[in-house]
DSSP file (Angstrom, degrees, kcal/mol; ACC not computed):
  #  RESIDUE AA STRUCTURE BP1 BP2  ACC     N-H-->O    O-->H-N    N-H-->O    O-->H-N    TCO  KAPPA ALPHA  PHI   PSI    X-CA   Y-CA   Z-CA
    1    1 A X              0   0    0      0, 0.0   137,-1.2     0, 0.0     2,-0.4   0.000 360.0 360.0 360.0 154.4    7.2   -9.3  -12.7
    2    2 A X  E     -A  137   0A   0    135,-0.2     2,-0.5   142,-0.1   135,-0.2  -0.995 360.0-166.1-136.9 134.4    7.8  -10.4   -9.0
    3    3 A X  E     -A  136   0A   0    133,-1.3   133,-2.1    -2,-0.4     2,-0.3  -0.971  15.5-171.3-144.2 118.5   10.0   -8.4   -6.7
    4    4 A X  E     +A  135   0A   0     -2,-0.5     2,-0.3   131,-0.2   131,-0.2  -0.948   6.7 175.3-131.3 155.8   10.9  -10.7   -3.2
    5    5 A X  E     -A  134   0A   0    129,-1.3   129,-1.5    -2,-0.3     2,-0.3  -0.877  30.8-145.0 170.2 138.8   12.8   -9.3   -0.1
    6    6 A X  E     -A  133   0A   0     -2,-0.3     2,-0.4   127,-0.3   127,-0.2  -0.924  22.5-168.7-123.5 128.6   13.6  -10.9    3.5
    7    7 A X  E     -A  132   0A   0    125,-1.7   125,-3.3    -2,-0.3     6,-0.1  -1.000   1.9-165.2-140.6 115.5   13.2   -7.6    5.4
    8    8 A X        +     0   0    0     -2,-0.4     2,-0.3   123,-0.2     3,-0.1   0.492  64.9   4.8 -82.1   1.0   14.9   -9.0    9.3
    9    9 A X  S  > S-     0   0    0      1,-0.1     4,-0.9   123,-0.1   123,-0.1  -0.990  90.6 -78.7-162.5 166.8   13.5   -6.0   11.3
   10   10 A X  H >>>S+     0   0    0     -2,-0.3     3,-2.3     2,-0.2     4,-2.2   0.978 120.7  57.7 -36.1 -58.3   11.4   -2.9   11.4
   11   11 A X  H >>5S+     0   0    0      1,-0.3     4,-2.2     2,-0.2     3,-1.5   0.926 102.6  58.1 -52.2 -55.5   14.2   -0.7    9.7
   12   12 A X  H 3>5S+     0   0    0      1,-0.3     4,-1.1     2,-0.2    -1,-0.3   0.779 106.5  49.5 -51.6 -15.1   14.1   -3.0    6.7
   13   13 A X  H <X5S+     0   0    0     -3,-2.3     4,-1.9    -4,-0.9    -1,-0.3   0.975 111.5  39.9 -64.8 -56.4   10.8   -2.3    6.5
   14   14 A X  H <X5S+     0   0    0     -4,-2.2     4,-1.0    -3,-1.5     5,-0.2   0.610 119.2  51.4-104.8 -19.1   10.7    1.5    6.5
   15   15 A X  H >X<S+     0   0    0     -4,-2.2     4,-3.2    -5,-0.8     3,-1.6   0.922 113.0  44.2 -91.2 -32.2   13.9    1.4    4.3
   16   16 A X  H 3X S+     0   0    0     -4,-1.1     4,-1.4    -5,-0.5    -2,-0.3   0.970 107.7  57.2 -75.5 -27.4   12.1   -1.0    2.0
   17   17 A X  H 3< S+     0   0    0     -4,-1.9    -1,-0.2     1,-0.2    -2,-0.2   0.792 106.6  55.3 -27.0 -39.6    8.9    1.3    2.3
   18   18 A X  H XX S+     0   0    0     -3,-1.6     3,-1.1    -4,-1.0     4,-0.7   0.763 103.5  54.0 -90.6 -37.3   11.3    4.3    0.9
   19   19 A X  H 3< S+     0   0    0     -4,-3.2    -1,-0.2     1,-0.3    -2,-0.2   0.855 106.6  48.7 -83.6  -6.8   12.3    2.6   -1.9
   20   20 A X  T 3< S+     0   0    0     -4,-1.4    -1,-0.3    -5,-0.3    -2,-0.2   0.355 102.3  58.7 -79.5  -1.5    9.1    2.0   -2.9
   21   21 A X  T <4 S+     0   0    0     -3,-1.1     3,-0.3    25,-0.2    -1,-0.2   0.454  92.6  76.5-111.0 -12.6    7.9    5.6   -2.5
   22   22 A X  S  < S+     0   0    0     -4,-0.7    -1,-0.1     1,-0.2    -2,-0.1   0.554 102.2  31.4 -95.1  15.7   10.8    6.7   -5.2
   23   23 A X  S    S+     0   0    0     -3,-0.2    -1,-0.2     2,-0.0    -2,-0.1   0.061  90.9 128.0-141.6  14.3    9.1    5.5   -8.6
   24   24 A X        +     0   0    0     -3,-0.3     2,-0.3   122,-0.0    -3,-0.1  -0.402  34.1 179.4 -66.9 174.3    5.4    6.1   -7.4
   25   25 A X    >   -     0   0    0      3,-0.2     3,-1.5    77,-0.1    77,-0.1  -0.843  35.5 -76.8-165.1 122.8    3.3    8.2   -9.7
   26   26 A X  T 3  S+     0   0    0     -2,-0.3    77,-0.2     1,-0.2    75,-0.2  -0.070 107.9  31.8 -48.0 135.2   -0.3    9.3   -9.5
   27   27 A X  T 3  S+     0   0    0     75,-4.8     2,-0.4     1,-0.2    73,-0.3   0.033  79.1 127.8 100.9 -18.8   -2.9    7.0  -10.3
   28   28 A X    <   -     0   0    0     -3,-1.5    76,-0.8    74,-0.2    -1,-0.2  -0.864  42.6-156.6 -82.1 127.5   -1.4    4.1   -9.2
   29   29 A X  E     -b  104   0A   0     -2,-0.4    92,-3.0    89,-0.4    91,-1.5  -0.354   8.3-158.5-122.6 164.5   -3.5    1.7   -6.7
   30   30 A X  E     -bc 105 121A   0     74,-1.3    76,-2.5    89,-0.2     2,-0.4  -0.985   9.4-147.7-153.3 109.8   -1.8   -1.0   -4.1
   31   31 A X  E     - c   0 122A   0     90,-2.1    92,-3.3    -2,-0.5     2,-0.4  -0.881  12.9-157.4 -87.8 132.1   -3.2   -4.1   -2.4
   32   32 A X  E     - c   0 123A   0     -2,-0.4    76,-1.0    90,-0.2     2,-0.4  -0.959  15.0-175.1 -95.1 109.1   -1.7   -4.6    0.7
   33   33 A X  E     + c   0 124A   0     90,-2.4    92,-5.3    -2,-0.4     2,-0.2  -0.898  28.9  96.2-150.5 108.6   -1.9   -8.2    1.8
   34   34 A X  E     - c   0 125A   0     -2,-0.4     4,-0.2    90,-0.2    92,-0.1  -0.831  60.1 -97.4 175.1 150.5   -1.0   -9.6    4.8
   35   35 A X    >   -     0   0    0     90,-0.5     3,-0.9    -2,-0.2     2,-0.3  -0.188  64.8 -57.9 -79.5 178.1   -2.5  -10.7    8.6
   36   36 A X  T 3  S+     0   0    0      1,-0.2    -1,-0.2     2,-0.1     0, 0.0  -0.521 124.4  14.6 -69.8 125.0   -2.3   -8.7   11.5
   37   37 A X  T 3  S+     0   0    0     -2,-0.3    -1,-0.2    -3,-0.1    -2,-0.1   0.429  89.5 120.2 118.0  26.2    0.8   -7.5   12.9
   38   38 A X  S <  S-     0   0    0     -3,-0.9    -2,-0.1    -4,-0.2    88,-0.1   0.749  87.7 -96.6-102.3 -25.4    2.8   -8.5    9.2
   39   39 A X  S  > S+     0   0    0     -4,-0.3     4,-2.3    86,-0.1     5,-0.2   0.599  78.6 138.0 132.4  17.2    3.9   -4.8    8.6
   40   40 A X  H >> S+     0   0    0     -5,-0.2     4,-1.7     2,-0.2     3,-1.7   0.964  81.2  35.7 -64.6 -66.3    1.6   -3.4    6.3
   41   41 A X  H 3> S+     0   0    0      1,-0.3     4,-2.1     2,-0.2    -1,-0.2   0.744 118.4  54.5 -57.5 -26.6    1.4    0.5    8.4
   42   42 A X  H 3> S+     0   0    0      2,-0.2     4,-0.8     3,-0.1    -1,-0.3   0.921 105.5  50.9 -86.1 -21.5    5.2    0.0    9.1
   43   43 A X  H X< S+     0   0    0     -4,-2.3     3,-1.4    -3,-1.7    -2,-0.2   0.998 113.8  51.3 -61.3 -75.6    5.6   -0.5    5.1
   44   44 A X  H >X S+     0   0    0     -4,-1.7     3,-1.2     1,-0.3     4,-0.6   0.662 104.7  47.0 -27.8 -55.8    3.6    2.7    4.9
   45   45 A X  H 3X S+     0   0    0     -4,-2.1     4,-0.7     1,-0.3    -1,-0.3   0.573 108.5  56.1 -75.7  -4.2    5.3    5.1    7.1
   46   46 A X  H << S+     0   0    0     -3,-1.4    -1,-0.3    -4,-0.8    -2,-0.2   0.437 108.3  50.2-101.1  13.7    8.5    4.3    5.8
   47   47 A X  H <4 S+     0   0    0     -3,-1.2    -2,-0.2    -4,-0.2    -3,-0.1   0.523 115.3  37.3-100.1 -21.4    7.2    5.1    2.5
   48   48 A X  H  <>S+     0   0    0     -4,-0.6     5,-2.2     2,-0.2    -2,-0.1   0.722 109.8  60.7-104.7 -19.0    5.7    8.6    3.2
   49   49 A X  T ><5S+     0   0    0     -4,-0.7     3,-1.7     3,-0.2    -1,-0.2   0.860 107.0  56.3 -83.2 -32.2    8.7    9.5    5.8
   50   50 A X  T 3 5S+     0   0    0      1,-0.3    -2,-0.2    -4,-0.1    -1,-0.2   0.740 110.2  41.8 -68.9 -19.4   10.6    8.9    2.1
   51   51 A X  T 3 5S-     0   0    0      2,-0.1    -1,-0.3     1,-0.0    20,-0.2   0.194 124.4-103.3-135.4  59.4    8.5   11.4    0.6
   52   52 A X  T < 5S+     0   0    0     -3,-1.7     2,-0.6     1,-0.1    -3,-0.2   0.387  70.9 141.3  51.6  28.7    8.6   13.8    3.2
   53   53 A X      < -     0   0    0     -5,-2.2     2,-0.1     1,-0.1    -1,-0.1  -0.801  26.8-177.1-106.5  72.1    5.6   13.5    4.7
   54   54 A X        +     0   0    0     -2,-0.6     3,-0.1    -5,-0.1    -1,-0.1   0.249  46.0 101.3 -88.1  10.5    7.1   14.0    8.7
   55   55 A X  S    S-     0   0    0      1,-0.2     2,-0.4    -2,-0.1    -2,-0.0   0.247  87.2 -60.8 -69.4-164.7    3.4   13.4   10.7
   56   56 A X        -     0   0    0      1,-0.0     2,-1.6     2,-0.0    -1,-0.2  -0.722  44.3-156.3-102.8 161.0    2.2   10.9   12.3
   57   57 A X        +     0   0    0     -2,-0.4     2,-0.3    -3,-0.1   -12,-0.1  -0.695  25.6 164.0 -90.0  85.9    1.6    7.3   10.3
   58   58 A X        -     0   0    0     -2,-1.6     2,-0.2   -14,-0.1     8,-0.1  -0.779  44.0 -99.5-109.6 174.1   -1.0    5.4   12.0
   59   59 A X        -     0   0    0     -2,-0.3     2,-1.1     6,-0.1     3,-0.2  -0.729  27.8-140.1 -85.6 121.1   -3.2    2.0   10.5
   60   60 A X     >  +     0   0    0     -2,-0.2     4,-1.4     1,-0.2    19,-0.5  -0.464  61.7 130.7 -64.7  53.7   -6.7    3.4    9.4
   61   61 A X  T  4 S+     0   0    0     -2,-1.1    -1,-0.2     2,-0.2    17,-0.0   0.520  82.8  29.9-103.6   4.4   -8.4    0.2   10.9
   62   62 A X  T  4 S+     0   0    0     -3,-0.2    -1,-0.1    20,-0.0    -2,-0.1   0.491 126.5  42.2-122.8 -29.9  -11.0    2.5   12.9
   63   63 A X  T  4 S-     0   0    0     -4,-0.2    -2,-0.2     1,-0.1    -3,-0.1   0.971  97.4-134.5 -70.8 -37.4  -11.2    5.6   10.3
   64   64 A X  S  < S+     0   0    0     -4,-1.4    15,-0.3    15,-0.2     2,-0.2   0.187  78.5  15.3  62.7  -3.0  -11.3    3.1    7.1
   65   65 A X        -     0   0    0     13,-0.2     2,-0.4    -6,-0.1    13,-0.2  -0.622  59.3-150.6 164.8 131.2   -8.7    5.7    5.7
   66   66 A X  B     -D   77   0A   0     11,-1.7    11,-2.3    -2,-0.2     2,-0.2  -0.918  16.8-134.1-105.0 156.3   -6.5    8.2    5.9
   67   67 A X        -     0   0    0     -2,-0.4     2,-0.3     9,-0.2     9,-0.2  -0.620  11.0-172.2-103.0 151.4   -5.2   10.7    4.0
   68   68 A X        -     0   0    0      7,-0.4     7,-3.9    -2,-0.2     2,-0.9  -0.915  13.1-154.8-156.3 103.5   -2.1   12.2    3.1
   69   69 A X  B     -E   74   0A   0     -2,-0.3     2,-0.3     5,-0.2     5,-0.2  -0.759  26.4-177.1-104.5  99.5   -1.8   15.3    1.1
   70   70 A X        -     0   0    0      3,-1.5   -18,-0.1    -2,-0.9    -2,-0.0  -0.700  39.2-114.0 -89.8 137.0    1.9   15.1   -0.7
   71   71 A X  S    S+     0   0    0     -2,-0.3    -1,-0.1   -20,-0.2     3,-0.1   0.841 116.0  34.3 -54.7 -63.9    3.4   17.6   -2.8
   72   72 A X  S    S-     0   0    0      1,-0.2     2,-0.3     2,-0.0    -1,-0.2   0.880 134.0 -20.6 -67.1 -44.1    3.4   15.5   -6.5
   73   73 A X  S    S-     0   0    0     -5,-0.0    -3,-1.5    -3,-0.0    29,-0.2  -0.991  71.8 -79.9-167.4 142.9   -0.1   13.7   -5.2
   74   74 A X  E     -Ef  69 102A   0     27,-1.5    29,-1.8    -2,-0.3     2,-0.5  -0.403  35.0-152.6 -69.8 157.0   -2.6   12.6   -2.7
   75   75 A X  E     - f   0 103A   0     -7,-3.9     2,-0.6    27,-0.2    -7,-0.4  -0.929   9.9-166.9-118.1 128.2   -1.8    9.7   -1.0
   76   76 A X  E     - f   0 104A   0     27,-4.0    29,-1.3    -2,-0.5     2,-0.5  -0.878   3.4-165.1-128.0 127.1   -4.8    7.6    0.4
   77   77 A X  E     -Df  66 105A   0    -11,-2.3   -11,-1.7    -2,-0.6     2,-0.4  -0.818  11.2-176.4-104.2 126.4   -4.2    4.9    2.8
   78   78 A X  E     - f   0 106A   0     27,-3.6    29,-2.4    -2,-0.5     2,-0.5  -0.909  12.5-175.7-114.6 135.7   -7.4    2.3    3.3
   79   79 A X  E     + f   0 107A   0    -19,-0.5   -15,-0.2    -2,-0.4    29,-0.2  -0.967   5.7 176.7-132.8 127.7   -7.4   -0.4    5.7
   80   80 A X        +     0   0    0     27,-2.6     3,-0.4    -2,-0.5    28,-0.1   0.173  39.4 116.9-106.7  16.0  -10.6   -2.2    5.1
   81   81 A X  S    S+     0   0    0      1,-0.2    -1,-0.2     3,-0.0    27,-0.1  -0.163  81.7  52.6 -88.1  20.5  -10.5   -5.6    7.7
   82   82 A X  S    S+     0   0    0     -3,-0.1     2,-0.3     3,-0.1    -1,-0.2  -0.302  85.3 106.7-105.0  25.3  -14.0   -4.1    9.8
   83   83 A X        +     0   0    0     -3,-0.4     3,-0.1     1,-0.1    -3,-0.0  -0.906  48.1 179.2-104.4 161.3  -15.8   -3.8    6.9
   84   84 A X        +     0   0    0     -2,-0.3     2,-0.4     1,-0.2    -1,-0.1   0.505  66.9  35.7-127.7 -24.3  -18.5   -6.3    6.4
   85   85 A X        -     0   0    0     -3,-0.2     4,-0.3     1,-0.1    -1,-0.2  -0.922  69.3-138.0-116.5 147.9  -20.0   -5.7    3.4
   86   86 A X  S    S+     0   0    0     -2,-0.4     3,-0.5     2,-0.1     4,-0.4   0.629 108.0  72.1 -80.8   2.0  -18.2   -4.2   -0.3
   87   87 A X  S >> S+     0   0    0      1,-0.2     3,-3.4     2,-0.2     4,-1.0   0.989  84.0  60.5 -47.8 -82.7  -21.1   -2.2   -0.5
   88   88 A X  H 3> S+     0   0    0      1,-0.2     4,-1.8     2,-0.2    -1,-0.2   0.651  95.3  64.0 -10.0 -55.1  -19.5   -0.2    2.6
   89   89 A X  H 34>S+     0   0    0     -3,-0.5     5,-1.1    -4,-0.3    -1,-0.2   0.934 110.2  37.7 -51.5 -57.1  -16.4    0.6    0.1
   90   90 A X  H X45S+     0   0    0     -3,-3.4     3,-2.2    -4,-0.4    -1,-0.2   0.941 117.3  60.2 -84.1 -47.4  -19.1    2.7   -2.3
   91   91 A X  H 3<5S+     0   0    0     -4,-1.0    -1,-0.2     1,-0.3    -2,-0.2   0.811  98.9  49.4 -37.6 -29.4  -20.9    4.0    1.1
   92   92 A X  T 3<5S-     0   0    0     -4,-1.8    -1,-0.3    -5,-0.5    -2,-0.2   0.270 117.4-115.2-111.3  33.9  -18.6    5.5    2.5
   93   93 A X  T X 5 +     0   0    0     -3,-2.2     3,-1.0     1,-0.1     4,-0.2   0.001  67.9 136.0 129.3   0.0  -17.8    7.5   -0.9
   94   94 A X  G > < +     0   0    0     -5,-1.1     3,-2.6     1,-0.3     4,-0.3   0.662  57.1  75.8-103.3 -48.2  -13.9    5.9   -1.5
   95   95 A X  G >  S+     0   0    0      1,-0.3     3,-1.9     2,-0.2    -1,-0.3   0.725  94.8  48.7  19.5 -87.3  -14.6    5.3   -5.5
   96   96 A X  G <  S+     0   0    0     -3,-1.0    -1,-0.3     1,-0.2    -2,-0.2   0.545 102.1  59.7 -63.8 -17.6  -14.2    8.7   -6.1
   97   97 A X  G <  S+     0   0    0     -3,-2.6    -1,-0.2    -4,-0.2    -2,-0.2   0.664  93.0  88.3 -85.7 -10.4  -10.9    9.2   -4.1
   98   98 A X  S <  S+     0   0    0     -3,-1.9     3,-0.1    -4,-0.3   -69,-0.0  -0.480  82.0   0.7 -88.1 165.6   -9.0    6.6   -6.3
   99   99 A X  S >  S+     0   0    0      1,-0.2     3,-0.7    -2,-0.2   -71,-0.1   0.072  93.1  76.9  68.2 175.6   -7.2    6.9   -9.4
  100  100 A X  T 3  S-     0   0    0    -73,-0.3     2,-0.4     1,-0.2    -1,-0.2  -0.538 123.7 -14.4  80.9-154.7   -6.8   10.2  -11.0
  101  101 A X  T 3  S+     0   0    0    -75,-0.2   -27,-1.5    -3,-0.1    -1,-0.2   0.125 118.2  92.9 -80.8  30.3   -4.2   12.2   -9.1
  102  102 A X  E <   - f   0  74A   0     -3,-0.7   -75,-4.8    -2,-0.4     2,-0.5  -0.587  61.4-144.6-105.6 154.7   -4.1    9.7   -5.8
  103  103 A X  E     - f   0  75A   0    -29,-1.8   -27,-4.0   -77,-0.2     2,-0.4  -0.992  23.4-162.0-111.8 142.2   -1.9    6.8   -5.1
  104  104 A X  E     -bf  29  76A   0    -76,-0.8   -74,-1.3    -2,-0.5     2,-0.4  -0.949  17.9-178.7-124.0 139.0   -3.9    4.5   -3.3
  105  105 A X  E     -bf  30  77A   0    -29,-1.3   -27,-3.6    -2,-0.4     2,-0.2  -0.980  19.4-167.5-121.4 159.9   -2.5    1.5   -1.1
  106  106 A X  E     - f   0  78A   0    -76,-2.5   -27,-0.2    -2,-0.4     3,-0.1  -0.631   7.4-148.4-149.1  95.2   -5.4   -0.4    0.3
  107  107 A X  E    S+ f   0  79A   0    -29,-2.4   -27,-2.6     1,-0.3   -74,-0.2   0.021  81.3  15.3-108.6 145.9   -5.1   -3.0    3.0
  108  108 A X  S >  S-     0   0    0    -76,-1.0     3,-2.8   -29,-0.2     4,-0.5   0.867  72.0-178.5  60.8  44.9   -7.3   -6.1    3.5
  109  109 A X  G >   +     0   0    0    -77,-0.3     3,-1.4     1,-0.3     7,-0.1   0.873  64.8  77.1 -48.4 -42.3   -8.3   -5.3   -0.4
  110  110 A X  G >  S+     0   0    0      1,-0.3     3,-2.1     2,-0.1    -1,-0.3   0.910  81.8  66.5 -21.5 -54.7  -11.0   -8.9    0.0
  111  111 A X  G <  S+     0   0    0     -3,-2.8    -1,-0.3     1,-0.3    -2,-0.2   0.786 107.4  34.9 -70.8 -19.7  -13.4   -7.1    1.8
  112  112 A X  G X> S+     0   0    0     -3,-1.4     3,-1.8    -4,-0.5     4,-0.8  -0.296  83.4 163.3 -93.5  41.2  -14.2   -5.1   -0.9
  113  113 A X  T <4 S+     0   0    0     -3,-2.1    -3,-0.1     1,-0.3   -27,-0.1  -0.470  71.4  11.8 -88.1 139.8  -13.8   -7.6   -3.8
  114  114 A X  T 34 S+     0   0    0      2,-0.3    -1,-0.3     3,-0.1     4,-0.1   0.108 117.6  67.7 103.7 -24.6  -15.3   -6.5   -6.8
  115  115 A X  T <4 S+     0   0    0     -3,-1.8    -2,-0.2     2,-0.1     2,-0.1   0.510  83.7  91.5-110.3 -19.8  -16.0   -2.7   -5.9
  116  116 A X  S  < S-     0   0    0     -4,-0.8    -2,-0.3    -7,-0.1     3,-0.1  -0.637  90.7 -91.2-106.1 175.0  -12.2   -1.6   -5.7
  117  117 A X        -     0   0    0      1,-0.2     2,-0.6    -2,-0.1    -3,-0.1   0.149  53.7-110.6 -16.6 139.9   -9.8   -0.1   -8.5
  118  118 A X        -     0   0    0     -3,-0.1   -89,-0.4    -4,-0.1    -1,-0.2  -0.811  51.8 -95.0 -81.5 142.8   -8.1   -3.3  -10.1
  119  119 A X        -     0   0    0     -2,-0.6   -89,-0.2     1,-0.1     3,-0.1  -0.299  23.2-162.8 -49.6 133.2   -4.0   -3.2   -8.8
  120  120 A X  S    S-     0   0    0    -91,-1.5    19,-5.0     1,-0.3    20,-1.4   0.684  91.0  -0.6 -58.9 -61.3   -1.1   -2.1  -10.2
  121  121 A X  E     -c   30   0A   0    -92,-3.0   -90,-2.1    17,-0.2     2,-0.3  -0.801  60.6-145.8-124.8-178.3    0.8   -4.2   -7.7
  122  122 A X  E     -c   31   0A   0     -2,-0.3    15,-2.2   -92,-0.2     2,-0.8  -0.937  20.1-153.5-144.9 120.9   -0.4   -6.4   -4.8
  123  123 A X  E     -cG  32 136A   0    -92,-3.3   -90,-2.4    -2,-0.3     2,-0.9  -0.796  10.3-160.0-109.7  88.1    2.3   -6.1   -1.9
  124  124 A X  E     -cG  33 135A   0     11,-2.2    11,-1.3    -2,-0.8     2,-0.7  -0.502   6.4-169.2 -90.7 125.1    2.3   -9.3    0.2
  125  125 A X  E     -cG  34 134A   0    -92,-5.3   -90,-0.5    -2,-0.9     2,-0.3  -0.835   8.4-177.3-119.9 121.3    3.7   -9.2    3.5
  126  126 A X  E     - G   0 133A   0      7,-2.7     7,-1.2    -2,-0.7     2,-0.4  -0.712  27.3-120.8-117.7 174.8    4.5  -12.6    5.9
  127  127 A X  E     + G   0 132A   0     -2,-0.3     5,-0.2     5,-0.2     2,-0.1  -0.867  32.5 174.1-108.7 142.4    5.6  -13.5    9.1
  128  128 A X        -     0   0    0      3,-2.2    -2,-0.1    -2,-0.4    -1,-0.0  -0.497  67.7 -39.8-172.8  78.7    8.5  -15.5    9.1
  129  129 A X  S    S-     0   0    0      1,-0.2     3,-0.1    -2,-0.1    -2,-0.0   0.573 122.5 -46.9  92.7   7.9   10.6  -16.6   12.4
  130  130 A X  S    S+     0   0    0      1,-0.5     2,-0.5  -121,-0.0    -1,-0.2   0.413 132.2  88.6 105.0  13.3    9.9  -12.7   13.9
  131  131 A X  S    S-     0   0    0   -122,-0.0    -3,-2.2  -121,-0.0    -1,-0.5  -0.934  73.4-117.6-130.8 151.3   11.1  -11.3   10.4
  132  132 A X  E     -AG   7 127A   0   -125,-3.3  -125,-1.7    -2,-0.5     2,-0.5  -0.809   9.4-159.4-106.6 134.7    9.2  -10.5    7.1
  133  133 A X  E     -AG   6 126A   0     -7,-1.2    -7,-2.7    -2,-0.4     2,-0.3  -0.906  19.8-151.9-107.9 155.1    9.3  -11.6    3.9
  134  134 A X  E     -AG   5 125A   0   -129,-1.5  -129,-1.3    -2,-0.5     2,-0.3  -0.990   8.5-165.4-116.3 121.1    8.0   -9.4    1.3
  135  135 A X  E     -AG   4 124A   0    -11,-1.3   -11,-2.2    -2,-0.3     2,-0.5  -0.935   4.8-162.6-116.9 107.9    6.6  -10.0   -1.8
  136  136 A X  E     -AG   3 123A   0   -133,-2.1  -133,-1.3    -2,-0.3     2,-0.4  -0.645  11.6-179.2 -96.6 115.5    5.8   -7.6   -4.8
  137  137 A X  E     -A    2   0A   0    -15,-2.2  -135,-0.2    -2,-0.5     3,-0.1  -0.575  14.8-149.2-105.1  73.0    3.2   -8.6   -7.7
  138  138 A X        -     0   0    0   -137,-1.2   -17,-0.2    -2,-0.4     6,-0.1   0.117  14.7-179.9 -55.4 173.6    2.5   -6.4  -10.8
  139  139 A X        +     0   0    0    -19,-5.0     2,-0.3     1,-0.1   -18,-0.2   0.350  60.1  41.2-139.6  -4.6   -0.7   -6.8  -12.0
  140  140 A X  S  > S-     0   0    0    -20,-1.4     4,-0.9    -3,-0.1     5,-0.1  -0.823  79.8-109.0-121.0 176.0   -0.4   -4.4  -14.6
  141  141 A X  T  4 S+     0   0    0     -2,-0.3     3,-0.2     1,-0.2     4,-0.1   0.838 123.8  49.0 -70.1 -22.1    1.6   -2.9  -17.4
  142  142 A X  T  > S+     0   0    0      1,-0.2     4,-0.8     2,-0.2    -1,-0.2   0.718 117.2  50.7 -88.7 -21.7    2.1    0.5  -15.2
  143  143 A X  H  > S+     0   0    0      1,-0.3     4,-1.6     2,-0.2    -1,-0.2   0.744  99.1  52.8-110.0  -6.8    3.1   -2.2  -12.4
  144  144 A X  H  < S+     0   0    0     -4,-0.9    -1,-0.3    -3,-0.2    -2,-0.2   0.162 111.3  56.3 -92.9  19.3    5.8   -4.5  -13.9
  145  145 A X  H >> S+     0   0    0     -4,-0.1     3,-3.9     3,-0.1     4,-0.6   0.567 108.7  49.5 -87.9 -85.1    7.5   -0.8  -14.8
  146  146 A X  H 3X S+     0   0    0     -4,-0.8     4,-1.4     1,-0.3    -3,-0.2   0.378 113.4  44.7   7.0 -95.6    7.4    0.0  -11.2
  147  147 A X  H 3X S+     0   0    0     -4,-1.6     4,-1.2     2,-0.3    -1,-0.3   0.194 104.3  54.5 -51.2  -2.6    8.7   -2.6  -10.5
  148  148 A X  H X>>S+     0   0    0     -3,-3.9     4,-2.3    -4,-0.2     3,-1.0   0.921 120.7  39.6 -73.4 -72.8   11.4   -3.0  -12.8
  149  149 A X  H 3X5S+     0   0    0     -4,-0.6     4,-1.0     1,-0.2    -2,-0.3   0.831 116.9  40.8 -55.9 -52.4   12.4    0.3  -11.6
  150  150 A X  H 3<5S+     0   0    0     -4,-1.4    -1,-0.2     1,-0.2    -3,-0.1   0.787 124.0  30.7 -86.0 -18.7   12.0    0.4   -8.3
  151  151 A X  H <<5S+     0   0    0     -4,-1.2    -1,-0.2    -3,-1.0    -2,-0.2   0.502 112.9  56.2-116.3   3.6   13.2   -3.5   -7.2
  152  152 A X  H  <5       0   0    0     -4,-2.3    -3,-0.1     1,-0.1    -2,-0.1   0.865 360.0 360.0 -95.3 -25.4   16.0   -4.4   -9.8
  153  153 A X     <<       0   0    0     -4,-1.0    -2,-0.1    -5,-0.6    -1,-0.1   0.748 360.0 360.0 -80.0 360.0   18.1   -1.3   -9.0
């Protein structure tokens, strides 16, 4: 199942973020796949301002991750584009924070190939004319339901 979207601005982001944030469910993991400046952290705060999460959102790209403690589930956001090795992924302990009662979305998901969670979905985000197109992949059974639910209604 394949979910596609022309999102013409920031708000279309953040709104499309929120609609993604209403059929998550602990346990599920998210590549987030796109170059820099494509929307990935604006995708993300409009998904956690949908589930009431009112702080601030920022791009882990110097922590490797942030955290997000949501009333249903943690939410743990990775952006992995300075890591140099996938080793790093298992160094710095991240394994153990996925699955189970987390959602994880996890940005530049390559650098770790091989070490991380296999996807539910893989969320590809392009640049296109100062606008974004967005593209939704399951990769599981748990992620063409998502996605049934969350982009055909």
């Amino acid at each position: 199942m394949r979910c596609r979207r022309h999102l013409p601005d920031e708000a279309a982001t953040l709104a499309f973020g929120a609609r993604l944030a209403q059929e998550l469910v602990p346990g599920m993991t998210f590549y987030l796949e796109g170059e820099l400046g494509a929307g990935k952290t604006t995708l993300v705060r409009g998904l956690l301002r949908s589930l009431g999460y009112n702080g601030r959102v920022k791009s882990p790209t110097y922590t490797l991750a942030e955290t997000y403690s949501l009333p249903a589930f943690e939410l743990y956001h990775y952006d992995l584009y300075r890591m140099h090795d996938p080793r790093e992924w298992l160094d710095a302990g991240f394994r153990d924070a996925t699955g189970g009662n987390a959602v994880s979305l996890i940005e530049w998901p390559e650098k770790a190939a091989g070490w991380l969670p296999q996807p539910d979905v893989i969320v590809r985000l392009t640049i296109a004319d100062g606008a974004r197109e967005i593209e939704c992949e399951a990769a599981s059974a748990r992620g063409a339901h998502y996605l049934e639910a969350c982009c055909t209604s």
